[in-house]
C-alpha positions as CSV (number, residue, x, y, z in Angstrom):
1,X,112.5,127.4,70.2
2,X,110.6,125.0,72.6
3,X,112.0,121.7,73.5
4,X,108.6,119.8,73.0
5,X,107.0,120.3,69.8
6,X,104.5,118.5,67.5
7,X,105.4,116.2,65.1
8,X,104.4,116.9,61.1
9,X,101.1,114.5,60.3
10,X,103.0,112.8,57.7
11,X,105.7,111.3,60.4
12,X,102.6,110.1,62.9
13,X,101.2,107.9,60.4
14,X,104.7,106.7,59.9
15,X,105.8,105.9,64.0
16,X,102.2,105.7,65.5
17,X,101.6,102.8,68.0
18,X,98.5,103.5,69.1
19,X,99.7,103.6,72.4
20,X,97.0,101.8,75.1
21,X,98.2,102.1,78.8
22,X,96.9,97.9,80.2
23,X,98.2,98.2,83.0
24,X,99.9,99.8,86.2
25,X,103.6,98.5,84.5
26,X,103.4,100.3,81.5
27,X,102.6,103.5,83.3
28,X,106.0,103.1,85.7
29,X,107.8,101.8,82.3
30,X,107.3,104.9,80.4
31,X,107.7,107.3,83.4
32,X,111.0,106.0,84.1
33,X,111.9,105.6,80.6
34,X,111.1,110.0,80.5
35,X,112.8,110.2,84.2
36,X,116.0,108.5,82.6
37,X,116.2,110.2,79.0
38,X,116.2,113.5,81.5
39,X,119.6,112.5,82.6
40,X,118.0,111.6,85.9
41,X,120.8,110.2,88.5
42,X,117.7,110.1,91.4
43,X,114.7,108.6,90.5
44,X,111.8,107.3,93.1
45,X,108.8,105.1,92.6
46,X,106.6,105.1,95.2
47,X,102.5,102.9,94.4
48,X,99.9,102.2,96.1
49,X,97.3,99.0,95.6
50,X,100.0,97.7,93.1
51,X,99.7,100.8,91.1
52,X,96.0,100.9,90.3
53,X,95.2,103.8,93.4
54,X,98.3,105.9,93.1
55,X,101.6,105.9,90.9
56,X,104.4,108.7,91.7
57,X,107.5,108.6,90.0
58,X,109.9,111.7,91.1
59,X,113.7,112.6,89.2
60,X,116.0,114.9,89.8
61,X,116.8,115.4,85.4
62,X,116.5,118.5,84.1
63,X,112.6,119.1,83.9
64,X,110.1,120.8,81.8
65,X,110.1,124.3,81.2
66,X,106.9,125.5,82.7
67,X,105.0,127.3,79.5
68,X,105.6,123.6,77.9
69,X,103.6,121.5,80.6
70,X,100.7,121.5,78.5
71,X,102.5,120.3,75.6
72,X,103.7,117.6,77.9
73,X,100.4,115.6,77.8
74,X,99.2,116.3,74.0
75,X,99.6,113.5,71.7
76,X,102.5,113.3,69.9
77,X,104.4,115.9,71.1
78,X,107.9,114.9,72.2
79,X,111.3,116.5,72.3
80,X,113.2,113.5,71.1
81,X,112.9,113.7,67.6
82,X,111.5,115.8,64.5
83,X,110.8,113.1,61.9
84,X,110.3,109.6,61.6
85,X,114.1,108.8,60.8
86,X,115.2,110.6,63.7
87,X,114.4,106.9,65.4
88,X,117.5,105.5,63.3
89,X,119.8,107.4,65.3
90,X,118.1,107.4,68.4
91,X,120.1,106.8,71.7
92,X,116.7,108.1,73.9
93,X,114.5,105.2,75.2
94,X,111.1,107.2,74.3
95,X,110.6,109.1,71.4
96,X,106.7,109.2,70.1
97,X,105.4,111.6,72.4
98,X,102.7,109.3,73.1
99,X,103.1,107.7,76.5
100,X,102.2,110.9,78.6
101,X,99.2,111.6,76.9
102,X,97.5,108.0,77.0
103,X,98.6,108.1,80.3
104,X,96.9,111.3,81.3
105,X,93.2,110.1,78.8
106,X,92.8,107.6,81.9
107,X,94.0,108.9,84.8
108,X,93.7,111.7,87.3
109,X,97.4,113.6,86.5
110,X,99.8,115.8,88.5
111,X,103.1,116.7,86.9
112,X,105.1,118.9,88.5
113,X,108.7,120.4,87.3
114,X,111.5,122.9,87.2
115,X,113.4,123.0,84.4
116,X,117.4,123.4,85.5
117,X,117.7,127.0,83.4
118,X,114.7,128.0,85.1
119,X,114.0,130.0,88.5
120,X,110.5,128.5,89.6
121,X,108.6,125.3,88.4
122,X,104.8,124.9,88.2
123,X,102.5,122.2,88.7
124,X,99.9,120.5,85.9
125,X,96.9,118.9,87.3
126,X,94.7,117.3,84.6
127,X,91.9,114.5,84.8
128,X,90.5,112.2,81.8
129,X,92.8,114.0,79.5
130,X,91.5,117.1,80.0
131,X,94.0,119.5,81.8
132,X,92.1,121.6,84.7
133,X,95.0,123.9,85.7
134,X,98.6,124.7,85.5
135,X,100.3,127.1,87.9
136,X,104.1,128.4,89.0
137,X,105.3,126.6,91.7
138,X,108.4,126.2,94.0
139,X,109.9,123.3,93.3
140,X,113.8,121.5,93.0
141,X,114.9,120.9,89.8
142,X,113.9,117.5,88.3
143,X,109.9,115.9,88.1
144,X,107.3,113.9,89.8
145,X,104.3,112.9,87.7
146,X,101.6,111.4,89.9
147,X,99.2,109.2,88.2
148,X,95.6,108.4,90.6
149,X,92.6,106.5,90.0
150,X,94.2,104.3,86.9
151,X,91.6,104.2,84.5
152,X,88.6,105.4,86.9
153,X,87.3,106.4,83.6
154,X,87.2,103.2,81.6
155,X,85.8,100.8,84.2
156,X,86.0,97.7,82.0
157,X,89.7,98.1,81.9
158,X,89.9,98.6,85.4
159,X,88.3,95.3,86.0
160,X,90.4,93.4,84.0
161,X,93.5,94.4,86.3
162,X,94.8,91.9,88.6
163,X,95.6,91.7,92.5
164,X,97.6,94.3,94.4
165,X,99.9,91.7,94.5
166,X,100.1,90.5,90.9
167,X,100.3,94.3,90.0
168,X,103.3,95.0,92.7
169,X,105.0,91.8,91.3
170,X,105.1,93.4,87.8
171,X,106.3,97.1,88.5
172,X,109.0,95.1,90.7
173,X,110.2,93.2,88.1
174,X,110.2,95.9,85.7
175,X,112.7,97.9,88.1
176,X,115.0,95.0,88.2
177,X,116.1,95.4,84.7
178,X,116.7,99.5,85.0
179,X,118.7,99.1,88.0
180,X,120.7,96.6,86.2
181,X,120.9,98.8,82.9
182,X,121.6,101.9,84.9
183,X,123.8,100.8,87.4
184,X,124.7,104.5,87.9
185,X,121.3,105.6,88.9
186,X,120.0,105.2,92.4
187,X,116.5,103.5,92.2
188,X,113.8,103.6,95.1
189,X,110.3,101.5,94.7
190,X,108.0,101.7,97.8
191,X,105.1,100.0,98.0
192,X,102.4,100.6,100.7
193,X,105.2,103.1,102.1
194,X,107.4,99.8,102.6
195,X,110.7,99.9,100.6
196,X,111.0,96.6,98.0
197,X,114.1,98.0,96.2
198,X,117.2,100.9,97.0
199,X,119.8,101.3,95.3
200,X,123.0,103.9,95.7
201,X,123.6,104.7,92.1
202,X,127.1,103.1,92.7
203,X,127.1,100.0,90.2
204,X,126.5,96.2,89.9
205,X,127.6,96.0,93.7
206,X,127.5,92.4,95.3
207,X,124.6,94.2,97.6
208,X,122.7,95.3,94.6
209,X,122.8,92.1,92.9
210,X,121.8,90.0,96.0
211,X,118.9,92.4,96.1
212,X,117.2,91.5,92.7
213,X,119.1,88.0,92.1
214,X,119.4,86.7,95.5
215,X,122.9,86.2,97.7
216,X,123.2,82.7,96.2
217,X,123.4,84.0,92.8
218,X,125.0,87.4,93.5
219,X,128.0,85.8,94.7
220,X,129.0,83.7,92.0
221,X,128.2,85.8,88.7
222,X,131.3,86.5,86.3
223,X,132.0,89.1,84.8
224,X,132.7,89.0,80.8
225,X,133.3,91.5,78.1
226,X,133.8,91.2,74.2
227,X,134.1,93.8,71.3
228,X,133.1,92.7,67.5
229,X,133.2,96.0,66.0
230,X,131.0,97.8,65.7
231,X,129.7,95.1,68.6
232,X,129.9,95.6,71.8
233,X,128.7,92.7,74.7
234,X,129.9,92.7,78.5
235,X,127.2,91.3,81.2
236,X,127.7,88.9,84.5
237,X,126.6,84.8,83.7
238,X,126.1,82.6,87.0
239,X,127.3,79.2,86.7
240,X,124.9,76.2,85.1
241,X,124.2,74.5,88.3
242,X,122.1,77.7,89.5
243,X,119.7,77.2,86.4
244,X,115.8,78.1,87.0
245,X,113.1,76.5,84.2
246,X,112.3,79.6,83.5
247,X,114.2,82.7,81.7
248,X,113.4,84.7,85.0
249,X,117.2,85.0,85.8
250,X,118.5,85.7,82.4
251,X,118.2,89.9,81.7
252,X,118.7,91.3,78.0
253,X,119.7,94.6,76.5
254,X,120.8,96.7,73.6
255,X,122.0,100.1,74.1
256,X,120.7,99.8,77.8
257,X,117.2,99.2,76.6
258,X,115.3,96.1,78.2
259,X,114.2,93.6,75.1
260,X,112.9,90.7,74.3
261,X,114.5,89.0,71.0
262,X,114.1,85.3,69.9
263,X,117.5,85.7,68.1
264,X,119.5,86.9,71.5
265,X,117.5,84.2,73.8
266,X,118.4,81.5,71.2
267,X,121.9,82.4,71.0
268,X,121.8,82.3,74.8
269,X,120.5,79.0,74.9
270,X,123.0,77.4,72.1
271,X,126.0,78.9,74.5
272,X,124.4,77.0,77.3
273,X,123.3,74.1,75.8
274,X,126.8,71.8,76.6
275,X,126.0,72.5,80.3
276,X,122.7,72.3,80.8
277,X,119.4,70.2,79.5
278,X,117.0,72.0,77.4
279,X,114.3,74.4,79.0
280,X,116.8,75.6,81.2
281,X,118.0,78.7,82.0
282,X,121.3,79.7,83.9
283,X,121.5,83.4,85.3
284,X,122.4,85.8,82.9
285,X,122.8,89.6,82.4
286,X,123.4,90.3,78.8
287,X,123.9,93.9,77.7
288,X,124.8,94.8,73.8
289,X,126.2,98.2,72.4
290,X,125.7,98.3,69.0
291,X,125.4,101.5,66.4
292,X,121.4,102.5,66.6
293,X,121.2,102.4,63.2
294,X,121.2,98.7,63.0
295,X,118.6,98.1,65.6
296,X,114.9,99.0,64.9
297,X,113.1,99.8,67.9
298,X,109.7,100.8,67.1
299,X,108.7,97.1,66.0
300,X,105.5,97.2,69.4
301,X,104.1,99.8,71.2
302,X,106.3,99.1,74.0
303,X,109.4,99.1,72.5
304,X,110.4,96.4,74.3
305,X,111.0,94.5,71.6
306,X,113.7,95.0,68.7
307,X,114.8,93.2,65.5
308,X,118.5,93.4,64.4
């Protein structure tokens, strides 16, 4: 039975976002979201002009078998889940089968993969959605998906994206919060072919934290854990005085997944609030375990954010 397989009418028009790629961001997102639910313990991120000339994201998971690289890039085809309550349960960060395809409708597309029970990948070149070729090819186990010419198809879009700088800004925040919610991956992002992030794979190391927070910060996070079952919350907190005006230093997840939740940033705040004045924001790294069933995750597009 193949791993990636349509999903029945009835559950699209129950999970369908409508998925619209804005920007070079939410291409890296959802490629590292796939690179990750492959079990990835590797995974590179190498741009070019912040994203909008050339993404490549390359893992070392378990791949896709080759007769299902097609499959790959058609809508709302997925190998996460079969119907719409699957999501209920789900401990994968993707799940519609959507990202790949909206990525490929606006982008000159490589993929490339072996899948780990396999003897020889092959290689899936596609353009505007439309795949030109697929063929066998040598290749280490794992994936790269290379993404060119971000939306050289829909030029309004395209004009609408920001600087190389802006864009780089984005995709470099955006790997801050996997390499703290994966603490056992190594990360890479280059940029231009000059390395902004590295990471070992071997934790929340005082070197890996100085690179995202800074060495001031780094230094004097504590650690704290708690357990409410079925609640589970550990993270690092820096100490009031190191406060920024803006929630740039303060992290959030459930179940590893990077969110955004009035309800968590409000309960952050009210913890804070006897050490510091309003509008301020000490550094935090907030990470929540709780069963999947009482989280909804497929509240926006992105899924970035959640309600309890």
């Amino acid at each position: 039975m193949p791993l990636i397989i349509p999903l029945p009418p009835e559950e699209i028009e129950k999970i369908a976002a409508g998925e619209v790629v804005e920007r070079p961001v939410s291409v890296v997102k959802e490629l590292i979201e796939n690179s990750l639910d492959a079990g990835a313990k590797e995974i590179s991120v190498e741009i070019e002009d912040g994203g909008k000339r050339l993404i490549r994201v390359t893992d070392n998971g378990t791949g896709i078998p080759f007769d299902e690289l097609p499959l790959a890039v058609k809508n709302f085809h997925t190998s996460k889940i079969k119907v719409c309550e699957d999501i209920y349960h789900q401990t994968t960060l993707g799940f519609r089968g959507e990202a790949l395809a909206a990525i490929c409708a606006v982008s000159r597309m490589r993929i490339g993969s072996r899948y780990h029970a396999e003897e020889v990948g092959g290689e899936l070149v596609a353009e505007g959605g439309r795949v030109i070729s697929v063929k066998p090819l040598a290749l280490n186990q794992g994936t790269y998906v290379e993404v060119r010419d971000l939306f050289f198809n829909t030029p309004v879009r395209k004009k609408f994206l920001r600087s190389r700088a802006t864009e780089t800004f984005h995709i470099s925040n955006l790997l801050r919060n996997y390499i703290l919610a994966f603490e056992e991956v190594a990360f890479k992002l280059k940029s231009e072919g000059r390395t902004i992030y590295e990471t070992k794979g071997d934790g929340l190391t005082q070197e890996n934290l100085a690179s995202i927070l800074g060495e001031d910060i780094a230094k004097k996070l504590v650690p704290f854990e708690r357990e409410y079952p079925p609640l589970g919350i550990a993270g690092l907190v820096g100490p009031p005085s190191l406060f920024s005006e803006e929630r740039k230093q303060q992290f959030f997840f459930v179940n590893r997944r990077p969110v955004k939740n009035r309800l968590l940033f409000r309960a952050a705040d009210d913890a804070f609030r006897e050490f510091v004045s309003p509008n301020r924001y000490p550094p935090l790294i907030l990470r929540i375990v709780i069963p999947p069933e009482e989280v909804d995750v497929n509240i926006h597009p992105t899924k970035s954010e959640v309600s309890f």
